[in-house]
N, C-alpha and C positions, 0 to 999 in steps of 0.2 A: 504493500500500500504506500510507504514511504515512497519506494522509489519510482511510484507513479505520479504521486503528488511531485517531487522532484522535477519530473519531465516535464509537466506543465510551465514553468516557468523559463522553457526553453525553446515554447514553439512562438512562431509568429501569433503578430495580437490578434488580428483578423478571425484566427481558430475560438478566440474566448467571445465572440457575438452568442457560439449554443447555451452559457452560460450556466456548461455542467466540464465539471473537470473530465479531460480527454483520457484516456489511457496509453498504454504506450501503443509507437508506432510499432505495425507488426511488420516481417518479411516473412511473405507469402510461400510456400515452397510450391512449384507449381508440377511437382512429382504427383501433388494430394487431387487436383485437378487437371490433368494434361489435353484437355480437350483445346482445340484454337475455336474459334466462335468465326462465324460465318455461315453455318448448318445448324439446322434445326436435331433435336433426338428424335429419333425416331421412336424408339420406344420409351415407356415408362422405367423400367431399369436402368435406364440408362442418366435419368435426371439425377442418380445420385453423386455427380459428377460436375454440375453446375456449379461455379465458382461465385458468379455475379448474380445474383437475384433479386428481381424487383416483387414486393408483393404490394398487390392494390386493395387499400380496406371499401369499399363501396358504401353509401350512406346508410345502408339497412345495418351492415355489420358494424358500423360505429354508434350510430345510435340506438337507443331503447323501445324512443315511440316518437313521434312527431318534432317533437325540441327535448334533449338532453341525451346524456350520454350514455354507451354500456360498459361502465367500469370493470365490469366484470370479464366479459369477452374480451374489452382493450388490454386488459393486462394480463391474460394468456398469449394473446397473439403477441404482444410487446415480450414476454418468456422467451416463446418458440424464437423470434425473431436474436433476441440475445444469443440464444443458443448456439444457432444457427452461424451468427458472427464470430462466436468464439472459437466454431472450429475452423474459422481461419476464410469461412466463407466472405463476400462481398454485398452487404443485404441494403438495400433502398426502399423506401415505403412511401406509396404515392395514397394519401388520404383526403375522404372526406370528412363532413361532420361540420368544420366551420360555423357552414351559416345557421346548423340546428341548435350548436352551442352559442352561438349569437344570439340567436332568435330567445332561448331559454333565461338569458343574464337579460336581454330585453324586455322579453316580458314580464321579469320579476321589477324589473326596476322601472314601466310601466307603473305596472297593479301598484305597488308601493310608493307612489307617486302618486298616483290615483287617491289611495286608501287617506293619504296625509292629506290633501286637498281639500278630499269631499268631506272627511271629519270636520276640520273648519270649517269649512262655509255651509255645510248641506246636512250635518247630521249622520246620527253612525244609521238612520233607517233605508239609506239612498245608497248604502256601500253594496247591495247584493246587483244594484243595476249596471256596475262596471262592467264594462266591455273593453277587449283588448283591440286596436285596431289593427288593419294587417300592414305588416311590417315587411320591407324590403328587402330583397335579398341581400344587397349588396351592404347593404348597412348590418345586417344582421352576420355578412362574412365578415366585418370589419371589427363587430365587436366580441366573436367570437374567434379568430385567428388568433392572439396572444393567449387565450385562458387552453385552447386544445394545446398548443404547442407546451405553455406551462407541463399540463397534464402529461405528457410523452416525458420530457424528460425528469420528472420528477418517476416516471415508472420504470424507464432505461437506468438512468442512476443507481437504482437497487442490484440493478445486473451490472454494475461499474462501467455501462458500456455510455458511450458520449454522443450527442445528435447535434444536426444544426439542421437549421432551417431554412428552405428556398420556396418563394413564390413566384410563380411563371403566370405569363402568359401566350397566345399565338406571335406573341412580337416576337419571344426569346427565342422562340425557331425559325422565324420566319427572314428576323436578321440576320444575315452572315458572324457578323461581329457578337452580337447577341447571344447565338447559340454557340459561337468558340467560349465565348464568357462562363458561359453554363457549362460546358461540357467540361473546361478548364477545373473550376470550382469542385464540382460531381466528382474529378478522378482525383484532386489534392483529398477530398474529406475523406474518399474508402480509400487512400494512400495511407490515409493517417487514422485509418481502423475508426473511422466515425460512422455513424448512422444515415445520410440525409433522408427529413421527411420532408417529401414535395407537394406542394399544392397549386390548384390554378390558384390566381389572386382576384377572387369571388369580390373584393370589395373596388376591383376596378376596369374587369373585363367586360363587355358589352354584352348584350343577351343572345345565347347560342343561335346559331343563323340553322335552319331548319333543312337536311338532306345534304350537310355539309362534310359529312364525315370523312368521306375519302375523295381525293383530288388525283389519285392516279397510285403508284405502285412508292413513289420516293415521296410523297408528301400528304399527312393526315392534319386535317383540323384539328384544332386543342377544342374541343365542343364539350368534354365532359371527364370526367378523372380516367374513365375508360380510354378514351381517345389518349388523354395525356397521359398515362401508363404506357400504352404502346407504344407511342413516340420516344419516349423518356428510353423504354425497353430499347430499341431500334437504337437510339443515338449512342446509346452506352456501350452497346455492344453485350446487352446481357444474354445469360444463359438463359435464362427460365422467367415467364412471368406468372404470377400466381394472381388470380382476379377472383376474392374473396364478395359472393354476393349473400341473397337467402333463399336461394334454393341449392339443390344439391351438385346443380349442373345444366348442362344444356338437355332440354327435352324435345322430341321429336313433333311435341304439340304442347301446347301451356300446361305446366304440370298443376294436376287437381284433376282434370279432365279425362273421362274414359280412354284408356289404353294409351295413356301417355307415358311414355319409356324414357329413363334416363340413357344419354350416350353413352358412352364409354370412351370411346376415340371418334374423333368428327375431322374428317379429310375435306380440306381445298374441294369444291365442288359439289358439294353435297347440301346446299342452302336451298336447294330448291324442297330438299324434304322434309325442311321444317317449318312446321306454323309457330310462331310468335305470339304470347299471350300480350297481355300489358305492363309497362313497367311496374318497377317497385314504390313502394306504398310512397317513399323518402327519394330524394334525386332526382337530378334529371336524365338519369341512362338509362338503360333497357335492356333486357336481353338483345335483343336484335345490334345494338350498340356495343353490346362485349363481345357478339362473335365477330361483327366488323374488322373493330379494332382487335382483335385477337388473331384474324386471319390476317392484317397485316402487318402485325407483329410478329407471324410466323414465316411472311416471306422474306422481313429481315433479317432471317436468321435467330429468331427467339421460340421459344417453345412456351408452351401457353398450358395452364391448366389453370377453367372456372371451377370454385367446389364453395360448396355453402358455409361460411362460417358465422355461421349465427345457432347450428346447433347445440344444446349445451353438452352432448354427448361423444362430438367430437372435436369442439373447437379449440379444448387446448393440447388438440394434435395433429390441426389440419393440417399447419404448415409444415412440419416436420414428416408427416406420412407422406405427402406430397412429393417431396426431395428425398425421401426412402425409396422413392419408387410403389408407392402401395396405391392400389385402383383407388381413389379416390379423384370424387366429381368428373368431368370430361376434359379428356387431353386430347390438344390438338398436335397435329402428326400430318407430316407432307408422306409419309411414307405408307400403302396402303399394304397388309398381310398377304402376306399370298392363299390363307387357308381363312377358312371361317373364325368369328371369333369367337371365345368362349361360351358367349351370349346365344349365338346363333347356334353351336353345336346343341346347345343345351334344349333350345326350342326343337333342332331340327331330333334329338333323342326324346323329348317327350312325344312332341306328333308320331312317329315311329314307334315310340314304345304302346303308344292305345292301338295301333296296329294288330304290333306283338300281342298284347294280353286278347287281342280279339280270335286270332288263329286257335284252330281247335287242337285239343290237347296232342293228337298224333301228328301235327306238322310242327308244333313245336317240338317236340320229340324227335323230330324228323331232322330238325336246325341241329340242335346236341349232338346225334350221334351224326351228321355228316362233320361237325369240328374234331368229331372224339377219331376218325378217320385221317382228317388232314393232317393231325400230329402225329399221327407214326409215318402215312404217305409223304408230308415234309418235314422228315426228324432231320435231315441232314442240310435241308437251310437256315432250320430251327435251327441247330449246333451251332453252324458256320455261323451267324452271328452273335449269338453268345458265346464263341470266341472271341471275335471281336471286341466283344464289352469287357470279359474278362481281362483281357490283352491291354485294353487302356486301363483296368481297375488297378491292376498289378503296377500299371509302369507310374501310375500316377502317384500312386502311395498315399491317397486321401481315406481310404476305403479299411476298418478293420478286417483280422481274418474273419470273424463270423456272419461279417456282410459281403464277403469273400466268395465266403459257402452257399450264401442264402442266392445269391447269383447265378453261378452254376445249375445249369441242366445237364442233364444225360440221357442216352438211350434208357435208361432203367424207370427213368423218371417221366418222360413224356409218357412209355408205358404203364405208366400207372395213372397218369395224368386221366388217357383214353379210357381206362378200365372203372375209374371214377364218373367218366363223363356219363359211359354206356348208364352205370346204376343209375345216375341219376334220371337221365332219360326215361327210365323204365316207373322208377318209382315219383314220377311229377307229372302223371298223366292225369291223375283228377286234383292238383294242387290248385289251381283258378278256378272259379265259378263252382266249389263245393258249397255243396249248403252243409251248414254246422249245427243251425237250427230252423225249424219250420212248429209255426203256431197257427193255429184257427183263432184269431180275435172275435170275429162276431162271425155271422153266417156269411157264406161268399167275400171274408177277408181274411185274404190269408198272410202272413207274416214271414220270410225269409231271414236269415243271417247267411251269409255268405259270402267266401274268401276271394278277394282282389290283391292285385298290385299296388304297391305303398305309390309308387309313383315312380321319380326321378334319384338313382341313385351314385352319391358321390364316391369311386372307391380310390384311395389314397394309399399306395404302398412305394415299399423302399426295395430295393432292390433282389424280389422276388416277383422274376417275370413268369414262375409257373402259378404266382396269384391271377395273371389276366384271364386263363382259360375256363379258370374254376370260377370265378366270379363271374366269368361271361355267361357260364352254362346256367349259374344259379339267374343269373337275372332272366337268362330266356324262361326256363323252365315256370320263373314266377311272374314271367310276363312283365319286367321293371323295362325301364330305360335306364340307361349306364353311362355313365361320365368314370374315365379312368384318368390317375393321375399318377404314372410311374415315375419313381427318380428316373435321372439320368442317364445314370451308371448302368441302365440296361437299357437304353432305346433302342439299340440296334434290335434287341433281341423282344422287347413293346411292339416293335413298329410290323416284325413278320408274323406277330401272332395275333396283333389286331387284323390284320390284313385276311389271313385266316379265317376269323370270329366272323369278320364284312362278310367273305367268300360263302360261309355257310349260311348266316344271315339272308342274302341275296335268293336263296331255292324260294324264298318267299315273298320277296321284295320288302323287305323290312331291314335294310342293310345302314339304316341310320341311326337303329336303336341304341345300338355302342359304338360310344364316339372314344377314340383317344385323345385327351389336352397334350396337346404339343408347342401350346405357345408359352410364352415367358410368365402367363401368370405365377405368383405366388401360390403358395398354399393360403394363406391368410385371406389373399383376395376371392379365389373359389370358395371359402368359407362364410362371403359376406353375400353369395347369391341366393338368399333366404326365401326370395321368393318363386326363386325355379329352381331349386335341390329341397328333395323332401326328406333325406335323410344321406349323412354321410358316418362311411365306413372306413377307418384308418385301419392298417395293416404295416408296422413296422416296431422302430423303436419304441421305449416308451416314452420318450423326450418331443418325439412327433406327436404319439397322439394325443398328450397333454398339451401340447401347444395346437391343435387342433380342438380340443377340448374347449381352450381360452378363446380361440378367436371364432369359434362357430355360437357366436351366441343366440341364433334365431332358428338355428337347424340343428335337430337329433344329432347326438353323435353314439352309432353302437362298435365298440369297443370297449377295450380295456388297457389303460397305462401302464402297467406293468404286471407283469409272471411271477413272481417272486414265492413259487409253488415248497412244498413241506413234504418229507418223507417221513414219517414217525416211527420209529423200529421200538415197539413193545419189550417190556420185560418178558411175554409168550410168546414171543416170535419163532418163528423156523428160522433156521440159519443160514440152510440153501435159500428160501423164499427172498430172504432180506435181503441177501449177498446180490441175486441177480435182478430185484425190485431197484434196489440203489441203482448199479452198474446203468440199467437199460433207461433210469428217470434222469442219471447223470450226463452215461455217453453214450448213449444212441444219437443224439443231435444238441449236444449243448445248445447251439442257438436259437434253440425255440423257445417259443414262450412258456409251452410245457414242457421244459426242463427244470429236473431239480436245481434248488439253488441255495436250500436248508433242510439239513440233517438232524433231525432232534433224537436225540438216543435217551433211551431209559435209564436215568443211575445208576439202577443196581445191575446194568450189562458192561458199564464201564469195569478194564482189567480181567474183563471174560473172552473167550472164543471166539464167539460170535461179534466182537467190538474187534477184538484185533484182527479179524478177518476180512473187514471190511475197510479197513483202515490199510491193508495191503493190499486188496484190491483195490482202492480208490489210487495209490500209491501207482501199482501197476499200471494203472489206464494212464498216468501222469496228470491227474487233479490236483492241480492244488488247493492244501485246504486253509483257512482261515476254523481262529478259535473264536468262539462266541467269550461274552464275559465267563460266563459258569463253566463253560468246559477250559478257557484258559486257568482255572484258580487251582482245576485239579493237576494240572501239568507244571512238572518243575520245568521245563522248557517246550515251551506249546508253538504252535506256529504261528505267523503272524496274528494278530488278534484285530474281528473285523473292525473297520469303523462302524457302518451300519448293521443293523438286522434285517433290513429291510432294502438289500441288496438284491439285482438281479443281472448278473454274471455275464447270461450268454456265451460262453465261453467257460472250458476246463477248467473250473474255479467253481470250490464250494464253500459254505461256512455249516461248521459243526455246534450244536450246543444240547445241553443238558437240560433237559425236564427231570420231576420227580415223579411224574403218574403222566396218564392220557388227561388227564382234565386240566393237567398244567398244560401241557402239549396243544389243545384244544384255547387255551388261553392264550399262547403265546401266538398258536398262529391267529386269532382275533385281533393281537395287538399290532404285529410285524408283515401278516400277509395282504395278500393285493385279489385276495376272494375270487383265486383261478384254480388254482386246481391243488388237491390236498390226502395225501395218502397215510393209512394207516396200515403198518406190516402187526401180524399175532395172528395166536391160534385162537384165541380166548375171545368166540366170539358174541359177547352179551359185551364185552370192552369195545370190538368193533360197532357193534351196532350202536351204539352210545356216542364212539366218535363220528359216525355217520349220520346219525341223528344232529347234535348239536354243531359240530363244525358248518359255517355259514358262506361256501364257497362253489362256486359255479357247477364245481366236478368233486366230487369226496369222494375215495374208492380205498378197498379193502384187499389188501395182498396181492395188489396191481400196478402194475408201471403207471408214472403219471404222464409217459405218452400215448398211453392213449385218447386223454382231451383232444379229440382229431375228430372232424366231421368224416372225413372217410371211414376213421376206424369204429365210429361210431352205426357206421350203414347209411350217412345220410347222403352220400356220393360224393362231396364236395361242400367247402364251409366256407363264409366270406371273413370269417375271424370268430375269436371269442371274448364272446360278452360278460363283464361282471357286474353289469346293471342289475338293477331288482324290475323293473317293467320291460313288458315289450317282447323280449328274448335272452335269455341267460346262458351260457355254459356254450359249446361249438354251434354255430348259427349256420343249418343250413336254407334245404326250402322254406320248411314253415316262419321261420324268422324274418323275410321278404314279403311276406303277407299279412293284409292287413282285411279288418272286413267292411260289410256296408250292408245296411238293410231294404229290403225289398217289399213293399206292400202291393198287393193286389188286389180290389175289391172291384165291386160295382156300383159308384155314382155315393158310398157311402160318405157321411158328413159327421163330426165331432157330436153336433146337434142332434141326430137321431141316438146319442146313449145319454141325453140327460134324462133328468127325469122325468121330463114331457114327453122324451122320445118314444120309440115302437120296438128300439133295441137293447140288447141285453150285449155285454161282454163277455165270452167263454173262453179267452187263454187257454185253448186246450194244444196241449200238446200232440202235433201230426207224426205216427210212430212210421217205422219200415213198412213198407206195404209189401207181400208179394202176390203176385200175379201169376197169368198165364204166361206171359212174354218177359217175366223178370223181379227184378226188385225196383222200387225207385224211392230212393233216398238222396236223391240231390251226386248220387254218384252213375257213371255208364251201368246201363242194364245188362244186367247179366242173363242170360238165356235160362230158362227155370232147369232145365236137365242138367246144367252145370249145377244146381243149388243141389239138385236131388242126391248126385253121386259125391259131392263133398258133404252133405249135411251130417251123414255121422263120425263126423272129425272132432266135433264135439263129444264132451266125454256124458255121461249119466243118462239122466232123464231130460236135461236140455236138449243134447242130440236126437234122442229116440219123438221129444217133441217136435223138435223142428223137421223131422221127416214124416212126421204125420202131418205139420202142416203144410208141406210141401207137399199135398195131394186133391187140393181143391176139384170140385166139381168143376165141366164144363158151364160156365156164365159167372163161376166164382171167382173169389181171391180171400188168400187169407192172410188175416190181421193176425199179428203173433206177439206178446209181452212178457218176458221175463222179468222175476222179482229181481234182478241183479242182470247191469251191461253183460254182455258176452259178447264173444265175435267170432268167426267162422278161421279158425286157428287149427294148427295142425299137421301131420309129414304129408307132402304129397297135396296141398290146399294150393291152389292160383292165389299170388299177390291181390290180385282185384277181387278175389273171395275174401281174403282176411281183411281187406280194408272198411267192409261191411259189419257195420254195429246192429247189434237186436239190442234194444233200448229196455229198462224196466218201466213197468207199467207204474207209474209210480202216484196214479191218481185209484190206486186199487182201495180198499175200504179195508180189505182182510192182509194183514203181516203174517200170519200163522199160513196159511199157503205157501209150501215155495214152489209149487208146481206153476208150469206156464198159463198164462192166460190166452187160449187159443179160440178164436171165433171163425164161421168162414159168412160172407156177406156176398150177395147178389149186388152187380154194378148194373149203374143207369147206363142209357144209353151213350152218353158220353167218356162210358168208361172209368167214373171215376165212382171209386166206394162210396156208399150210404153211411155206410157204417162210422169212415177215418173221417 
């Protein structure tokens, strides 16, 4: 602080007009920003590289309401803008507000004038008839220019940073001499690490001349702080202009209005497709006035981005996410994509995916297993580019080994890949359009539940490109549309297995449902498209999808942060059991998420057998281990000792510790685990069942490897990840996890009005059960041919079976209604999938519990075929 105060009395006098002490002069290292100025950026990533920034506050963002000020907003953006300076950036701020804060010190000192007067001579009964009259603009810039400028640098000051002040007008560009003057000025004050706020000079400019805005390619009217931003931008040679208004950006039609879209990127040429609402409530600009001057700000070589700062949820980070590079507001761009953009992908997968979910279950089936073909028929292009990717992961050196591993494919692995696709295929053929429940409301209204597509799905992985096929298969199967967002480190090996997913896609013309993102968005910024992603799916570290977590605050996220899975070796444990439970939960794939990563051993097996046997084989495999507190205290030299408990490795690394019982064990993984997956080894099993019971974790299992938390190994064909939510979907997520339901009512002309008590109707929620028939069963699932039912029906065991094949003999014109005191279903060796997937429901509106026999009726159908009876 000294030795700034110091420098001040060293610079020219001239510098002490801002009337805040300077700081020291900076030297710029221009390594931090190497760009030369003359081109616009083409993209948003790249604005993090902008040296010289101009940001324009707009009269909405300065003030509050008609006259006074937003102190509150002003001194965020006065933060960011500090910020911003100190790393060495060049910041200028071309502001409104003036004439509102004129107008505000005016009209008080009016009324107060007023109030003094009319009390003398008129009485205090005549003070409520004051009126304010209307005040000039120019007089109102005049007396509010010194109180704003006050205000700024009393709020720079706190950030030690120094400002001065310049008021222009169209003279100061227009004269030769004039703008050397200014431009002179401009580059001494960011020479000398100052601030300049610019303003027109409101208290002596003429009134804006109407359609005056542009005069050709080299010369803009100074008409409004827009126009002077641009120019200002243009003449300095800045990188980036940022033109703070109160909306969010540019819209394709006045935002408020039906199906009005914010831009994103808005290219040169493109003005004819937007309509223009009406300026803002404050000022004299306009949208139509910012994309003007924006557009010719950007053939100067400036780069432009409008974004709303007057919301209070991100204004004290616009400017700063802005020059991060993160989607915010619209950025303008000479440079047009050569592929669709995020936006459009996402549209063009939702239209595509209501396609998708409308194909009937055997062509989607028909999509799956022609993918589950192209991966073993193109395994050796497959390869060849995940060589590739490997080849740069290795030479680059950015990439751990276990993101290493997760990379790689092989022949073994695509075969398995295909052998998952086939199950799937087979067992998702009644997955859409199942009814789950059917009610009779009143007479002729009948009530569905039944299973749809969530919608539009985000899925987000790292460097596991045999996530694309399995994720593609599950979205067709549930009829979703798919947005994929692979790291890098594997496109070569994204790019031919999307192309794949299109190729099989295409047998039914629905080849837009899965789109790959290939542009430079962020992940943070697909996280903010809340209103066309209905759920996102992270698959990687757990550093991603906690930060996926943070920035998706409007959309689902199903995942899980971390694995940080428990093995628990019993005092009754087996020794073999434990030895190869450990081994296959350790090293069969350290870097999955269902790998072990904490060993809790029972006390009293420490300095037994069975401890030191696992303790050379964990040795052998070359684990290293870490001591927990309790297990280091019993070792007079133990091995490293971890920091966390609550560690997850990925990698040939464990940590060991010491419980007293299973319900310590049960405790700790409550405290330390991440509610994935959790294993208990013993013979003793009223101990297992107790930790199966109480442990609170997506997968609990009992004298079992905790690989297998696996949607394949589970039967479900393929998993988009796993969930340690408590709603929605838990534990490996496959098809049913993708589906969501919607209710169906069917009636005839009925009305709310006929069940009051006036009405003519009664209410019967009756439950509509399995029906069988001559031609099948219907239950909201394919009909199954009755002679399939006849020769599986006694697959069932007892007198359920021996029922259901007596009711499987209706009379011709009959059908029989069948209700068991308890579900059953048609299970069994030798039973067709599409037999067991059929529920016989209990009668559960029965009168008599002492019955367990079935309730069997048979009923005469109307001529429409449908039961009297159901």
């Amino acid at each position: 602080m000294f030795a700034r105060l110091a420098l001040c009395s060293h610079l020219p006098s001239r510098i002490w007009q801002s009337n805040v002490c300077p700081v020291s002069i900076r030297a710029y290292s221009k390594a931090n920003f190497p760009r030369p100025h003359g081109k616009s950026f083409a993209h948003r990533s790249e604005l993090k590289q902008a040296k010289r920034i101009v940001v324009k506050l707009g009269s909405a963002v300065v003030t509050r309401d008609e006259c006074g000020l937003a102190l509150g907003r002003l001194a965020s953006i006065v933060e960011q803008v500090a910020m911003l300076q100190n790393q060495g950036r060049e910041m200028m701020i071309v502001t409104s507000g003036a004439v509102a804060f004129g107008k505000q010190r005016l009209r008080h000192e009016i009324l107060l004038s007023q109030s003094v007067r009319q009390a003398l001579h008129s009485g205090q009964n005549q003070l409520k008839e004051m009126s304010v009259p209307v005040l000039e603009a120019r007089a109102c810039a005049a007396a509010g220019q010194s109180g704003l400028m006050a205000l700024y640098e009393a709020m720079f000051t706190q950030y030690s940073t120094c400002t001065a002040q310049i008021l222009v007008t169209n003279l100061d560009f227009h004269d030769e001499q004039k703008r050397r003057n200014l431009n002179s000025t401009l580059h001494e004050l960011l020479r000398m690490n100052i601030v300049p706020i610019i303003n027109t000079n409101d208290a002596v400019v003429p009134p804006p001349v109407p359609n005056s805005d542009l005069q050709g390619v080299n010369v803009i009217s100074i008409k409004d702080n827009d126009s002077l931003a641009a120019r200002l931008a243009v003449e300095m040679k800045a990188d980036l202009l940022i033109a703070l208004s109160d909306v969010e950006g540019l819209y394709d039609s006045p935002p408020g209005t039906d199906d009005a879209k914010l831009i994103d990127i808005f290219y040169p040429g493109d003005q004819q497709s937007i309509t223009y609402g009406t300026k803002s409530r404050v000022g004299i600009g306009g949208m139509e006035a910012k994309v003007k001057a924006a557009l010719w700000a950007l053939q100067g070589g400036t780069s432009v981005v409008i974004a709303n700062g007057t919301h209070p949820k991100v204004t004290g980070h616009v400017i700063t996410d802005i020059v991060d590079g993160k989607k915010v507001g619209t950025f303008f761009s000479e440079v047009k994509p050569a592929g669709p953009t995020v936006e459009q992908q996402t549209e063009m997968a939702r239209h595509a995916g209501r396609a998708l979910a409308s194909l009937n279950p055997e062509q989607r089936e028909e999509i799956i297993c022609s993918l589950a073909e192209l991966l073993t028929e193109k395994k050796d292009e497959i390869l060849s580019a995940n060589k590739r990717d490997m080849e740069l992961a290795v030479s680059s050196g950015r990439l751990s080994q276990p993101l290493i591993d997760r990379l790689s494919l092989s022949t073994a692995k695509l075969n398995s890949l295909a052998i998952g696709l086939r199950q799937l295929a087979v067992s998702s053929r009644d997955s859409v359009g199942r009814v789950l429940r059917r009610t009779r409301v009143a007479n002729n209204l009948e009530l569905e539940q039944i299973t749809v597509p969530i919608g539009v799905l985000l899925v987000i992985f790292e460097s596991r490109p045999d996530c694309l096929p399995q994720v593609s298969a599950l979205a067709i199967a549930s009829g979703n549309a798919l947005l994929l967002k692979g790291g890098k480190e594997a496109s070569n090996t994204n790019k031919i297995l999307h192309q794949l997913t299109q190729e099989a896609l295409s047998i039914h013309g629905v080849t837009d449902a899965i789109q790959l993102v290939s542009t430079r968005e962020d992940v943070e910024d697909l996280c903010r498209l809340d209103k066309m992603i209905d759920l996102i799916i992270p698959r990687g570290s757990s550093q991603l999808v906690r930060n996926i977590q943070r920035a998706a605050k409007g959309i689902p996220v199903l995942g899980h942060s971390e694995g940080v899975c428990h093995v628990y070796i019993d005092s009754d444990a087996s020794i073999d059991k434990a030895i190869d439970v450990v081994r296959d939960s350790k090293c069969d794939y350290p870097a999955a998420c269902n790998a072990l990563e904490t060993l809790l051993i029972h006390r009293d097996l420490l300095r037994t057998p069975i401890f030191d046997q696992i303790i050379d084989m964990l040795r052998t495999e070359h684990v290293k281990i870490h001591a927990g507190p309790r297990f280091a205290s019993y070792l007079t030299f133990s091995p490293s000792e971890v920091k966390s408990l609550r560690t997850e490795y990925g990698d040939l690394e464990c940590c060991i510790e010491v419980v007293d019982s299973m319900q310590d064990a049960v405790d700790h993984i409550h405290k330390y685990g991440s509610s994935h997956t959790d294993v208990i080894v013993t013979e003793n099993e009223e101990t297992a069942e107790q930790f199966l019971q109480q442990v609170d974790s997506a997968c609990v299992f009992w004298n079992s490897s905790s690989r297998f938390a696996d949607g394949y190994r589970f039967g479900l064909g393929a998993e988009v990840g796993i969930s340690t939510a408590r709603i929605h979907a838990r534990g490996p997520v496959g098809l049913e996890g993708l589906l969501t339901t919607k209710w169906v009512l069917r009636g005839d002309g009925h009305t709310v009005a006929d069940f009051s008590e006036q009405g003519s109707m009664k209410y019967l929620h009756e439950n509509i059960r399995a029906i069988v028939t001559a031609s099948g069963v219907r239950e909201g699932t394919p009909t199954i041919p009755l002679s399939q039912l006849q020769q599986h029906s006694l697959a069932l065991q007892g007198q359920h079976g021996q029922a259901l094949a007596a009711a499987l003999q209706p009379q011709q014109g009959q059908q029989a209604v069948f209700r068991f005191p308890a579900a059953v279903s048609l299970t069994g060796a030798g039973v067709p999938q599409q037999l067991q997937a059929i529920q016989v429901y209990p009668n559960t509106q029965s009168t008599s519990n002492s019955d367990s026999s079935p309730d069997i009726s048979h009923t005469s159908t109307n001529s429409t075929g449908r039961s009297n009876l159901i």
